[in-house]
C-alpha beads as a LAMMPS data file, in Angstrom:
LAMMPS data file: protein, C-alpha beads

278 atoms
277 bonds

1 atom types
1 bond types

-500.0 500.0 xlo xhi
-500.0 500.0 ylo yhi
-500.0 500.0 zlo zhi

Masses

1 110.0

Atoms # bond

1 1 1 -468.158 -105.090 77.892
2 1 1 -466.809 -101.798 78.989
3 1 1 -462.984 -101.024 79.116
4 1 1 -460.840 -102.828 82.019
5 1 1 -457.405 -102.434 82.269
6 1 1 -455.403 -104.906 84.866
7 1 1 -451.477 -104.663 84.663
8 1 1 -448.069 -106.244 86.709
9 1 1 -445.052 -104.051 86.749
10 1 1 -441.585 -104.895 87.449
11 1 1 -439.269 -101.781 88.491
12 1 1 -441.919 -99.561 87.199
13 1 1 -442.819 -100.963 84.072
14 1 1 -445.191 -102.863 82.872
15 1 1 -444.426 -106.613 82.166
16 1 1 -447.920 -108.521 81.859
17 1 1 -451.355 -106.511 80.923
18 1 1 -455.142 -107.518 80.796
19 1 1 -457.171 -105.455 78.546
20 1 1 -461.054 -105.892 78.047
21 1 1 -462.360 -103.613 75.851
22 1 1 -465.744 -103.136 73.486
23 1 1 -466.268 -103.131 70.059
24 1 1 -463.227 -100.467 68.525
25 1 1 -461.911 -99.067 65.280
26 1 1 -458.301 -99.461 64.403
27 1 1 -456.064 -98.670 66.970
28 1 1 -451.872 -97.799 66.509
29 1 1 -449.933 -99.683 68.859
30 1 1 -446.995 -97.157 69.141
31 1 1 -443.477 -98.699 69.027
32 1 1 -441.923 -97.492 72.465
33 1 1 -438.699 -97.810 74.042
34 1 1 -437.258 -101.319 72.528
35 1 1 -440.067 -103.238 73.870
36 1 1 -440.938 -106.534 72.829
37 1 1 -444.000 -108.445 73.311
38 1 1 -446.376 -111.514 73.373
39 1 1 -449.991 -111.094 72.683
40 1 1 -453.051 -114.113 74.275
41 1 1 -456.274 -113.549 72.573
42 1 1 -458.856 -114.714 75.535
43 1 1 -462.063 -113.791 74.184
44 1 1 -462.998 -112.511 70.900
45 1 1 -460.819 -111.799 67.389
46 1 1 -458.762 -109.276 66.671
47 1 1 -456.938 -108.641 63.196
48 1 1 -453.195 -106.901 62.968
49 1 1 -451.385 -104.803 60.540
50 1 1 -448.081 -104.386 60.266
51 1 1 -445.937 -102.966 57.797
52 1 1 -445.730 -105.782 55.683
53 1 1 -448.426 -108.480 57.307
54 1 1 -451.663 -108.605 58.092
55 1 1 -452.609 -111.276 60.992
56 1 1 -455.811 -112.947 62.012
57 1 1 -455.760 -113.476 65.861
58 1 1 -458.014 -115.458 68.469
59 1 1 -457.969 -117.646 71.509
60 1 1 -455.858 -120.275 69.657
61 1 1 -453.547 -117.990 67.827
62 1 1 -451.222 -115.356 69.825
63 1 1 -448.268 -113.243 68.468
64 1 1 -445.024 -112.222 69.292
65 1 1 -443.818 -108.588 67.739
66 1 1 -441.137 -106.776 67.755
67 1 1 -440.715 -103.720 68.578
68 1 1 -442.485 -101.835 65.817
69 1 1 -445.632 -99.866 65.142
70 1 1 -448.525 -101.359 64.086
71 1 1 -453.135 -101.508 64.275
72 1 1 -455.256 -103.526 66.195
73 1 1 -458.181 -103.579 63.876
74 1 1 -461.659 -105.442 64.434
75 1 1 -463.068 -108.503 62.999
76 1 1 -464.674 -107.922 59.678
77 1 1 -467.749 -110.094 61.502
78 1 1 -470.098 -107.942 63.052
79 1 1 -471.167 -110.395 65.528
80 1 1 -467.571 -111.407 66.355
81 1 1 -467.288 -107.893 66.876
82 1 1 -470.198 -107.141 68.982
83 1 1 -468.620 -109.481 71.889
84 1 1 -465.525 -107.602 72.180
85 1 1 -462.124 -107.999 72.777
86 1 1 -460.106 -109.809 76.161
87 1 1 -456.292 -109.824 75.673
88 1 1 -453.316 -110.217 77.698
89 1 1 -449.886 -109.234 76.824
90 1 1 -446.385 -109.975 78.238
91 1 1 -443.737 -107.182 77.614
92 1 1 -440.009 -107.647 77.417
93 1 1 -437.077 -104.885 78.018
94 1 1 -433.602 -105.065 77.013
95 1 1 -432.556 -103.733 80.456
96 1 1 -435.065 -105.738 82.365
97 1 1 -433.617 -108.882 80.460
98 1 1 -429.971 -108.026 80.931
99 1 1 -431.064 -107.823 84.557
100 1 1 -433.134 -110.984 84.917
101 1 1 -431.355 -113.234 83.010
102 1 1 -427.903 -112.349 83.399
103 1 1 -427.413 -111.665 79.676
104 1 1 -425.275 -109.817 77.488
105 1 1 -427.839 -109.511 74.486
106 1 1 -425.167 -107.949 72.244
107 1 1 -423.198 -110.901 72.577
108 1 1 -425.551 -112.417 70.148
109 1 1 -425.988 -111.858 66.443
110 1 1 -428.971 -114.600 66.224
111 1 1 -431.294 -112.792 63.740
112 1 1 -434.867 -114.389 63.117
113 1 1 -436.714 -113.346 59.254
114 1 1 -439.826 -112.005 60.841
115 1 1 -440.940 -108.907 62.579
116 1 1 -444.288 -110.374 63.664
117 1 1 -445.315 -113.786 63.714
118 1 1 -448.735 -115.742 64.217
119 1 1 -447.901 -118.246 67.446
120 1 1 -450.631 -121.455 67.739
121 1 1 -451.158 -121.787 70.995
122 1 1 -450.878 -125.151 72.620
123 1 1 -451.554 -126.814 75.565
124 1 1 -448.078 -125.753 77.823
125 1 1 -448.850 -121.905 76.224
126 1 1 -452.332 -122.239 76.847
127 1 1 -451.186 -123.280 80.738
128 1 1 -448.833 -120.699 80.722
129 1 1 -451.811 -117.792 80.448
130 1 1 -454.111 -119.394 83.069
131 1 1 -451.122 -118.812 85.587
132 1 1 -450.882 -114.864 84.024
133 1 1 -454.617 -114.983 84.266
134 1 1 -454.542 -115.980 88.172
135 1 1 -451.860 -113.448 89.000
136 1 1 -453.866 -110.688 87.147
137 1 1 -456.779 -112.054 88.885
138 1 1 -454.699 -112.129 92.323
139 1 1 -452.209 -109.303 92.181
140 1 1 -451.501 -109.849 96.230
141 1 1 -449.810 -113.310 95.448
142 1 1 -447.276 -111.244 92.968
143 1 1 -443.652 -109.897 94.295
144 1 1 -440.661 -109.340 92.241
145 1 1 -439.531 -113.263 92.505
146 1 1 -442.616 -114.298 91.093
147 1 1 -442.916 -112.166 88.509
148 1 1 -438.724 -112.948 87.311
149 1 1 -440.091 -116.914 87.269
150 1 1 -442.859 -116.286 85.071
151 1 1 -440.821 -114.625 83.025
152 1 1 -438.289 -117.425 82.440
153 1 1 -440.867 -119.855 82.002
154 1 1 -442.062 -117.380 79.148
155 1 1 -438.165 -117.194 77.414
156 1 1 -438.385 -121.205 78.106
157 1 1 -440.795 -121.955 76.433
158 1 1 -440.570 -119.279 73.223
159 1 1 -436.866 -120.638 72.679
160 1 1 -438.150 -124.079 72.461
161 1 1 -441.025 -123.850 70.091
162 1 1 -439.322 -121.433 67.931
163 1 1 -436.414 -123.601 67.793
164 1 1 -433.730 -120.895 69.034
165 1 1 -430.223 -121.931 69.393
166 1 1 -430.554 -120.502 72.820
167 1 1 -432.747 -118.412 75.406
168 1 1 -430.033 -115.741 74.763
169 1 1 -430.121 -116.098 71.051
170 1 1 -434.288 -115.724 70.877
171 1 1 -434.191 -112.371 73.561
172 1 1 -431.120 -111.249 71.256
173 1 1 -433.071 -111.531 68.119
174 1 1 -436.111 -110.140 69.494
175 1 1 -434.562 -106.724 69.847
176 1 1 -433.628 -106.819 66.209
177 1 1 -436.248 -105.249 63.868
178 1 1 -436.126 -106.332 60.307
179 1 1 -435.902 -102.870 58.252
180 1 1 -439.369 -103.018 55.960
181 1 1 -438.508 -101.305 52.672
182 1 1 -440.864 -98.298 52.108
183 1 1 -442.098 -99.503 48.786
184 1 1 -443.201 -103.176 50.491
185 1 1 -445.103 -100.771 53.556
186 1 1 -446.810 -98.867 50.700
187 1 1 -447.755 -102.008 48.687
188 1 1 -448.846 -104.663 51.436
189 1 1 -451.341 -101.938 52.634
190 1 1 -452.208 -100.084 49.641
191 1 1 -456.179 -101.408 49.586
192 1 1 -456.471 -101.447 53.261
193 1 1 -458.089 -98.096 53.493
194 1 1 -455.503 -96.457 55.770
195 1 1 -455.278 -92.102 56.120
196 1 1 -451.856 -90.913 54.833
197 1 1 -451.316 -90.572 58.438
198 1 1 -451.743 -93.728 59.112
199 1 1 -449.608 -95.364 56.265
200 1 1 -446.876 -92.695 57.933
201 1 1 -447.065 -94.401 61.515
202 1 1 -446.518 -97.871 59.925
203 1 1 -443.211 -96.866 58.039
204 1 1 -442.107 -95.047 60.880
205 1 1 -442.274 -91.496 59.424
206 1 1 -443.819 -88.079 59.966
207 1 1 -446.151 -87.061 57.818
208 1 1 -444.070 -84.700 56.000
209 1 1 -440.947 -86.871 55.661
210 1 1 -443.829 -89.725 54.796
211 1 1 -444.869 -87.328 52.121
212 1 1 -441.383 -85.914 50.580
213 1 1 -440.087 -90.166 50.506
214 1 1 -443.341 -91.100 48.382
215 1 1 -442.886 -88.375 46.307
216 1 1 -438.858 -89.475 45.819
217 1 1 -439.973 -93.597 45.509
218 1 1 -443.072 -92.980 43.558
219 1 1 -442.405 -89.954 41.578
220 1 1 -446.721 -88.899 42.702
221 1 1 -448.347 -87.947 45.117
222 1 1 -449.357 -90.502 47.865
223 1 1 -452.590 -89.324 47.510
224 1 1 -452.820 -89.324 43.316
225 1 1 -451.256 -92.674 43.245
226 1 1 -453.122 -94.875 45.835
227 1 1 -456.357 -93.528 44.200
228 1 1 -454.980 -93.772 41.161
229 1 1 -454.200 -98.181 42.036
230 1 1 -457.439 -98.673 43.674
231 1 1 -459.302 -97.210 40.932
232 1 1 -457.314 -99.367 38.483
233 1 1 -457.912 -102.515 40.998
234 1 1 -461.603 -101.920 41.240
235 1 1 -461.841 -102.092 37.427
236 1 1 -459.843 -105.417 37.337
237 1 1 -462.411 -106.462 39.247
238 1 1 -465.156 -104.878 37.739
239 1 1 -464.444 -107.657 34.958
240 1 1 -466.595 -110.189 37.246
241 1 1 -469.909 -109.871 37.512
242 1 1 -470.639 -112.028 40.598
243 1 1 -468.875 -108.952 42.815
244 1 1 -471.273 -106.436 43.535
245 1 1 -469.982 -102.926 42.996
246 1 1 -470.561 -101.671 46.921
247 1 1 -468.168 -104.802 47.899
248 1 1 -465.404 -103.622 45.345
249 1 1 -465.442 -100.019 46.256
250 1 1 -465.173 -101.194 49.815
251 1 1 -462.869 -104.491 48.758
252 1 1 -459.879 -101.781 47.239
253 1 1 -460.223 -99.616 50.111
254 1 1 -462.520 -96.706 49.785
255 1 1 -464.534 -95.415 52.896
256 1 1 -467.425 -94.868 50.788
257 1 1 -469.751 -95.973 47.648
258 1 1 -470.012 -92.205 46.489
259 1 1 -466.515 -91.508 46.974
260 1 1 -465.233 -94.767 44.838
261 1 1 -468.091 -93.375 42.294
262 1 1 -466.408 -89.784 41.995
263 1 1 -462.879 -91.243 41.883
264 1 1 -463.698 -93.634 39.068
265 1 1 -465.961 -91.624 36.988
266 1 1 -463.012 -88.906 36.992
267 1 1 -460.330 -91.420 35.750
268 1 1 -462.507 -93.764 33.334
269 1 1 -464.698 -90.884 32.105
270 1 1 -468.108 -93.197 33.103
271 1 1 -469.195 -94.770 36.260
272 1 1 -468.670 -98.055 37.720
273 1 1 -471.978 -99.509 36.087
274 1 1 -471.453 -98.118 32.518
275 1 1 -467.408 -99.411 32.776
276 1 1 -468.531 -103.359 33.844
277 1 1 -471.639 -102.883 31.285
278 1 1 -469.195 -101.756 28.573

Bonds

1 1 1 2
2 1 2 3
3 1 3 4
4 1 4 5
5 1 5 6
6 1 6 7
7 1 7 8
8 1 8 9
9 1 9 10
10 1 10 11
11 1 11 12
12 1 12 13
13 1 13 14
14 1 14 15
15 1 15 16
16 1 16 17
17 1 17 18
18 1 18 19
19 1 19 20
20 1 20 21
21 1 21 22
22 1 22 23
23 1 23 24
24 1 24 25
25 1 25 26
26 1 26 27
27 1 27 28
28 1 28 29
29 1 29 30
30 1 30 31
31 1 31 32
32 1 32 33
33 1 33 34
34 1 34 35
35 1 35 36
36 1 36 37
37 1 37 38
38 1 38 39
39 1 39 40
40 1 40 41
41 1 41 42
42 1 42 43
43 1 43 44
44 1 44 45
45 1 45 46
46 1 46 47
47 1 47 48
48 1 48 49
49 1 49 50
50 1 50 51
51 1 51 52
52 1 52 53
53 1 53 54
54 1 54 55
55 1 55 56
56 1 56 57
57 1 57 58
58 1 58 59
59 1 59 60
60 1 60 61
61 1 61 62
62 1 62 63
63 1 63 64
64 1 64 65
65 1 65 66
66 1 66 67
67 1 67 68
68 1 68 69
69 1 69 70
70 1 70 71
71 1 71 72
72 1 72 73
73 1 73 74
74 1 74 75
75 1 75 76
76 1 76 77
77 1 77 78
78 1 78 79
79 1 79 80
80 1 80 81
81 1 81 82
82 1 82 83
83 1 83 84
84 1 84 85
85 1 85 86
86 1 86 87
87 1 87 88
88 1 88 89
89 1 89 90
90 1 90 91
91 1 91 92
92 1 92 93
93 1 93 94
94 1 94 95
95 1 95 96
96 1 96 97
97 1 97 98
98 1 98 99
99 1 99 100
100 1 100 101
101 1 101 102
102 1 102 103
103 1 103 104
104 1 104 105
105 1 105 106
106 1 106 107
107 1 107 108
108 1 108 109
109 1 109 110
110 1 110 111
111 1 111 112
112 1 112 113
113 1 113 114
114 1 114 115
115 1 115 116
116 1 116 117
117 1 117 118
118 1 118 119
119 1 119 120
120 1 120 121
121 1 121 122
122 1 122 123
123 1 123 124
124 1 124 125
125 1 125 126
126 1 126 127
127 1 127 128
128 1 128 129
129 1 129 130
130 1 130 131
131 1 131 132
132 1 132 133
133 1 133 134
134 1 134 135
135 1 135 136
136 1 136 137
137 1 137 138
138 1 138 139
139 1 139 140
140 1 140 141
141 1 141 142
142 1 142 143
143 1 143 144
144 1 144 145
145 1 145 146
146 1 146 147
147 1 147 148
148 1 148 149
149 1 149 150
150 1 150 151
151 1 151 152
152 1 152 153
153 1 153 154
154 1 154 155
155 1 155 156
156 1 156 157
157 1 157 158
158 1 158 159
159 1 159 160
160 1 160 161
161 1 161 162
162 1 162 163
163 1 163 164
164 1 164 165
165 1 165 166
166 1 166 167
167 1 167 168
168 1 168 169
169 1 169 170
170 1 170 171
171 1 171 172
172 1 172 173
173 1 173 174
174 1 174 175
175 1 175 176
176 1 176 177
177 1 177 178
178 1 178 179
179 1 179 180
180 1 180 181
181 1 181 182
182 1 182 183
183 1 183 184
184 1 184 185
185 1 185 186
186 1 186 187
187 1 187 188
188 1 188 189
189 1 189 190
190 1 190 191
191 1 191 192
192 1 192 193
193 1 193 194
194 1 194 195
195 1 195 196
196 1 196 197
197 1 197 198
198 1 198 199
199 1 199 200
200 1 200 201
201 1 201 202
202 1 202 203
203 1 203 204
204 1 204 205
205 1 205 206
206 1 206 207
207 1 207 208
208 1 208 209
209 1 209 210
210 1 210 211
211 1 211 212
212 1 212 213
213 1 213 214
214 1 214 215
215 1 215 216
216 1 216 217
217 1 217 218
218 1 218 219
219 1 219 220
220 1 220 221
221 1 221 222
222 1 222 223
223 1 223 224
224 1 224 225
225 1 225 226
226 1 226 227
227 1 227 228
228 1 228 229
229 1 229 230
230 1 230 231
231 1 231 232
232 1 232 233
233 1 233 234
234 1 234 235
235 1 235 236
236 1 236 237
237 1 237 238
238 1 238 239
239 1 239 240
240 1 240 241
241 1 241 242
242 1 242 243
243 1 243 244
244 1 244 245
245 1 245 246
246 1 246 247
247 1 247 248
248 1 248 249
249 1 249 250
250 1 250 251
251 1 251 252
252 1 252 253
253 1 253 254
254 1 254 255
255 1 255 256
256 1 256 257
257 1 257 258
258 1 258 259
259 1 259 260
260 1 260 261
261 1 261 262
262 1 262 263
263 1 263 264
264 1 264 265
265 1 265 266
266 1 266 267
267 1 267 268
268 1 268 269
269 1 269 270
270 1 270 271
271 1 271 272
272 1 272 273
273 1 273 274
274 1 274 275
275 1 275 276
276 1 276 277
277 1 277 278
């Protein structure tokens, strides 16, 4: 499969997207100007992590995010992972929903407990991204019309199964991030195996303000104390003998056998082997 890239804008921006892509690392899906969106999983699975979830997505499970940073990341199956990836998104705008809809969205204080959420996909959703399939397929049959229905239909249908008071009330809400505290970012994704970098996009930081707010949370270095937990972790682990060691150094988040070695060796004062043998 090589990369394909099929997209419908409305004034200038996009509103429903087809990516096909290979086999891929983890990849940030930047937060960018109050957009919301809905994600169909046509072929393949992919795996999301957020600041404080972690979501397992395929053909019969979509999300809908916030607007919020967070990683695509592949199936842990390798042949799940060899087929690659089909999805297609739907994107929402404040202005563009003001505009289509005829809504205030400020007149709304409708708040929903969830930044990202896991969305089964039945048979009217299911419908609903065949037609987004045939207008990606057929982009001469879109104009602006068309592309304001489908977008209704979209609102319709959200507000029903998520039970909003409202079609106003679900846009409003969806334009209200939930604030993750930094402590619950740092702890959901502490054995996931993320660069400091990384762990810096997901709470929304720079590095160096990343850096300074661990050091004023934590009272360590991000870099001393998440070794520091996954060495601790592995040897919780280490108690059970059925887990081989390569699957706990990779299990707590290390990128390599030798590296979990040195890290534990230096804070146990023997390896791995002599620590579950002892």
């Amino acid at each position: 499969m090589e990369f394909q890239e099929q997209v419908i804008t409305y004034k200038d921006r996009v509103v429903f997207i087809r990516l096909s892509m290979p086999s891929f690392n983890r990849k940030l899906k930047e937060y960018a100007e109050d957009e919301a969106c809905f994600m169909f999983v046509n072929q393949g699975k992919v795996n999301v992590r957020t600041p404080e979830d972690y979501l397992q997505l395929n053909r019969n499970q979509a999300m809908l995010a916030k607007c919020l940073n967070y990683f695509f990341e592949p199936s842990q199956n390798d042949e799940e992972c060899k087929e690659g990836i089909e999805s297609v998104g739907i994107f929402l705008y404040p202005s563009l929903v003001e505009e289509i809809f005829e809504f205030d969205i400020t007149t709304s204080n409708h708040k929903v407990n969830f930044n990202v959420k896991q969305i089964e996909v039945d048979r009217l959703l299911d419908n609903y991204r065949q037609s987004i399939d045939i207008l990606l397929d057929n982009p001469e049959l879109v104009d602006d019309q068309m592309i304001k229905t489908k977008l209704k239909e979209f609102v319709l249908l959200m507000t029903k199964s998520q039970n909003a008071p409202s079609q106003l009330d679900f846009l409003a809400a969806l334009f209200k991030p939930n604030e993750a505290p930094f402590k619950s970012v740092i702890q959901q994704n502490l054995y996931a195996n993320l660069s400091l970098e990384e762990l810096a996009q997901l709470s929304h930081l720079s590095l160096s303000s990343f850096k300074r707010k661990f050091n004023e949370v934590f009272n360590e270095s991000p870099k001393k104390y998440i070794t520091r937990k996954k060495v601790e972790r592995a040897a919780e682990l280490l108690k059970s003998e059925d887990i081989r060691i390569s699957d706990i150094a990779y299990d707590v988040g290390f990128d390599s056998v030798a590296t979990f070695n040195r890290n534990f060796s230096a804070q146990y004062q023997k390896s791995p082997t002599a620590y579950r043998l002892s």
